[in-house]
N, C-alpha and C positions, 0 to 999 in steps of 0.2 A: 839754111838754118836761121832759125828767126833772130833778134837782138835787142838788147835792150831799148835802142833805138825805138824798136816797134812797138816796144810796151809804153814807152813817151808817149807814142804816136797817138795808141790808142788812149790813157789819160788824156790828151789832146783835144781828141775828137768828144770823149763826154765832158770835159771842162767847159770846154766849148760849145755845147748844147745844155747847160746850166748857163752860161754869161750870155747865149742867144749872140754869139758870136762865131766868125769866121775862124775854123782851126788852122793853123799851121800848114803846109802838103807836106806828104812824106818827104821829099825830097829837103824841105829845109829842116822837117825834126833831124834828118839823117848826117847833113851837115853841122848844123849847129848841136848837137848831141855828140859829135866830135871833135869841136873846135872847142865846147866845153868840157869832154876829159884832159883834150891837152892842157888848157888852162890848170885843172885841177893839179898836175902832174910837172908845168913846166918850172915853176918857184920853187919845186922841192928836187933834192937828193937825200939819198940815204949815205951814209958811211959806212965805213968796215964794218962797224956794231949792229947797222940795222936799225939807228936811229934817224929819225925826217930832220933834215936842217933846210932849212927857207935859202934861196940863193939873193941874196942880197947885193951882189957885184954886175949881174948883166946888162941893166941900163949905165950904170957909171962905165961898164968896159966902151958902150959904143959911145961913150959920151952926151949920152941926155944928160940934160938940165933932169934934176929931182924937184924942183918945183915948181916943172911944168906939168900941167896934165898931158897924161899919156894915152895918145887914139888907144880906144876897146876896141873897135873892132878892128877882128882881122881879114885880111886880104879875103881869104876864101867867104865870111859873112859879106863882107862887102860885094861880092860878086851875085852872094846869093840876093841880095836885096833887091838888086837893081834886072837879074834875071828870073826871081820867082814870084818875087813880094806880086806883082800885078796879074800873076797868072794864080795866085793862090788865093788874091781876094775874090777871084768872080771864078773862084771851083765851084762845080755842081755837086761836087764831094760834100758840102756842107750841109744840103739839103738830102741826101740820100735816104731812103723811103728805109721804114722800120720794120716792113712785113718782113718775114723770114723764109728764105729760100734756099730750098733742097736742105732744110736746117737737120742737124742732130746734135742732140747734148753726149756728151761723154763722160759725164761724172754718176759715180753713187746718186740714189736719191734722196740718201741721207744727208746731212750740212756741214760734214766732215771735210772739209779741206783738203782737195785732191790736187793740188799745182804743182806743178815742179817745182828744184829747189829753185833760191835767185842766183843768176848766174856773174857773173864780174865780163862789162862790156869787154870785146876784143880790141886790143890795140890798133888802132887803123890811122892809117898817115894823115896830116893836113892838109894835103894836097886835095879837095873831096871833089869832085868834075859834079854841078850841078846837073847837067845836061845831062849825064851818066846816069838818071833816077833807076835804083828797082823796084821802084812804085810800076812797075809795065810789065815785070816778072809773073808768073802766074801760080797759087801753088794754091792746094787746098789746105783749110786752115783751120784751127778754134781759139776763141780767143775766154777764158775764163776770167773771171775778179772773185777775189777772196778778200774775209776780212779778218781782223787781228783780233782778238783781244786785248788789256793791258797785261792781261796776265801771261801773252803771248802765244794763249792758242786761238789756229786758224780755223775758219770758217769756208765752206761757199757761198757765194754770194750768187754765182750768175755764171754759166757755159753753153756756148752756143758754138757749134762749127758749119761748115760744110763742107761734104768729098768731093762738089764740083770747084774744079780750080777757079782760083779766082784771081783778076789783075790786084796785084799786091796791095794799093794803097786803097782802090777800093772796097776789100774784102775786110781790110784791119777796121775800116772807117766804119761799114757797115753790120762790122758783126760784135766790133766795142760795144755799140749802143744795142742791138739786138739782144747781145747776151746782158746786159746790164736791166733792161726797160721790161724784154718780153719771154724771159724766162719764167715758163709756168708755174715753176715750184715757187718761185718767190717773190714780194712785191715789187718793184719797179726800185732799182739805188738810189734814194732821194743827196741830194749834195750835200746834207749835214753827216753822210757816213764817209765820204771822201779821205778823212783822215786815216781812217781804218784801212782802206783798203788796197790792196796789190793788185799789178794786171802781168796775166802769163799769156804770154802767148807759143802756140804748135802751129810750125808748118808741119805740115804732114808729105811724105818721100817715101820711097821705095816699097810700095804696092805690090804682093804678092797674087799669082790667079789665084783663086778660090779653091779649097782645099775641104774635103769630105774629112778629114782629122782635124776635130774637133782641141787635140795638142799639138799642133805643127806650130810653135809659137815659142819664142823664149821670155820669158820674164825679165821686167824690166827695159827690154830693147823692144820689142815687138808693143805693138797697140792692136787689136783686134777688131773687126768687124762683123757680126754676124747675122746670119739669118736659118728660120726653120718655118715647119709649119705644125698645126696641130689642129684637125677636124676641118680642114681645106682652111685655113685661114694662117698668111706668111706672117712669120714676127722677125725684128729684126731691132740692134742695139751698138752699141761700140761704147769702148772704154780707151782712151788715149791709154800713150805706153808707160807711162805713170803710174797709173791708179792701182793697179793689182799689187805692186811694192808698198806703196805707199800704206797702204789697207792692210797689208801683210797676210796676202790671200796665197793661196795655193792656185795653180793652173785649175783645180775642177772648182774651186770656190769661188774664182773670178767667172766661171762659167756659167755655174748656177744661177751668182747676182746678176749675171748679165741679160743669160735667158730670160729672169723673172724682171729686170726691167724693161725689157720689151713688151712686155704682157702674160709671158707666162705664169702660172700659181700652181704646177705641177706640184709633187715629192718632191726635195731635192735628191732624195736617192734612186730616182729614176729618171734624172735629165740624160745621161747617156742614151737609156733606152727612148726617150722621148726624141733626143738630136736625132739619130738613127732613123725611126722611123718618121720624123718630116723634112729627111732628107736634109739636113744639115748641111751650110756649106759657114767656111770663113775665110775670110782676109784679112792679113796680117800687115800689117805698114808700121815705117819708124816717124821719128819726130821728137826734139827734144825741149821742151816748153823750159822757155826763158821770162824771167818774173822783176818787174818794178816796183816800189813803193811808192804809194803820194807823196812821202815825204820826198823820197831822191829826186820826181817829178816835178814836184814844189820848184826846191832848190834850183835846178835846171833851168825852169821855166824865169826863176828870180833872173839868172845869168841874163838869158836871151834876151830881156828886157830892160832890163840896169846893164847890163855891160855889151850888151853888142848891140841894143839898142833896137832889136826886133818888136812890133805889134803889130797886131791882127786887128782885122778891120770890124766894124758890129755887123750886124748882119742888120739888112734894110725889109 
């Protein structure tokens, strides 16, 4: 399942292709994206009421001095420094090529803001094993950006995926900026929209064979993939597991939009007989897209660099 972690990641990687800099590797967003909720999380309790009170006692119980400064970083940043920081300046992840491969978008081609909602990172110990990366994991993936209004509604901005698996840190890296730069519908995200925008990302999991029922699919859980023909010529589309809810479509109105962004301009009240006769097939898969803001990325990013003391190298 994907994490917020990866949606850092991804900001990361286009931050970092605006400053003409070196990104982060997965491996140290993943660490230090947890060394930073613990922090957020370790000065507070709540009480019976369910009010935040600040702990104000734990350096006096081990007996620090209060007016010493007190080391930022922690054990586990300190490891990743000295075990990533020189494998992460001379990645070739930085330079990863923008063409788009085995690409498909998943969204409406309207500008309707199809992401998932944002999800609250998972609890994960500080213990993080640098060495342990699942940057080497493989999954297929899309990584969308939407943007806000002030007035609070969202936009798309940019979605690009692809069904062939990909090693994890290179696919987040390579398809950030693909979906951001070379998404046909729309211009290239210049850095003054930065502000505006969220990054969700889908792994995509549990791939069904391909199915002649055109409803063999549940709403909401399932994502679809499809293809048909019509006058010997195959069309084919996908909608992440999102978008039909999100839209407030019904299964054959998810189907029609889908049909017709592939290329069809049939009736819509004869796509059934159209699926049918070009031999329709689909695939169903799950995936649940998980979503960041600039601003929480921001923030993040401020930590990593004022308090643990993390930067990234420019690029030569």
């Amino acid at each position: 399942m994907a994490t917020q972690a990866h949606c850092a990641y991804a900001f990361e990687c286009l931050v970092a292709s605006f400053e003409h800099r070196q990104p982060f590797s997965l491996a140290q967003v993943d660490e230090l994206w947890a060394q930073y909720r613990l922090s957020k999380t370790e000065d507070r309790h709540t009480d019976g009421n369910g009010a935040e009170q600040v702990d104000e006692e734990s350096d006096a119980d081990e007996g620090a001095e209060m007016d010493e400064p007190v080391a930022a970083r922690p054990a586990a940043v300190a490891r990743l420094l000295t075990k990533d920081g020189a494998a992460s300046a001379g990645s070739s992840n930085s330079s990863l090529p923008l063409s788009t491969r085995s690409v498909a978008s998943s969204t409406p081609s309207s500008r309707k803001a199809s992401s998932g909602a944002d999800t609250p990172a998972s609890s994960r110990s500080s213990q993080v094993s640098v060495g342990h990366s699942r940057g080497k994991e493989e999954y297929p993936l899309f990584v969308t950006w939407n943007t806000t209004s002030r007035g609070g509604h969202k936009s798309l901005r940019g979605c690009i995926g692809t069904f062939e698996p990909q090693e994890l840190e290179y696919g987040l890296h390579s398809y950030a900026l693909t979906s951001a730069f070379e998404d046909v519908r729309f211009s290239p995200i210049p850095a003054s929209l930065l502000p505006s925008l969220s990054a969700h990302i889908t792994l995509l999991t549990n791939f069904s064979q391909p199915t002649k029922d055109p409803l063999d699919w549940t709403l909401g859980t399932h994502g679809i993939r499809i293809s048909f023909s019509v006058h010997g010529r195959r069309y084919g589309a996908t909608y992440l597991p999102d978008v039909a809810q999100e839209q407030g479509w019904s299964k054959e109105e998810t189907l029609v939009s889908l049909m017709r962004k592939g290329g069809w301009s049939g009736s819509s009240s004869r796509w059934l007989s159209t699926w049918r006769d070009g031999k329709g097939e689909l695939v169903r898969y799950e995936g649940k897209a998980v979503g960041l803001h600039y601003g929480e990325w921001r923030e993040w990013r401020q930590w990593a660099t004022e308090e643990a003391g993390v930067r990234s190298k420019a690029l030569k």
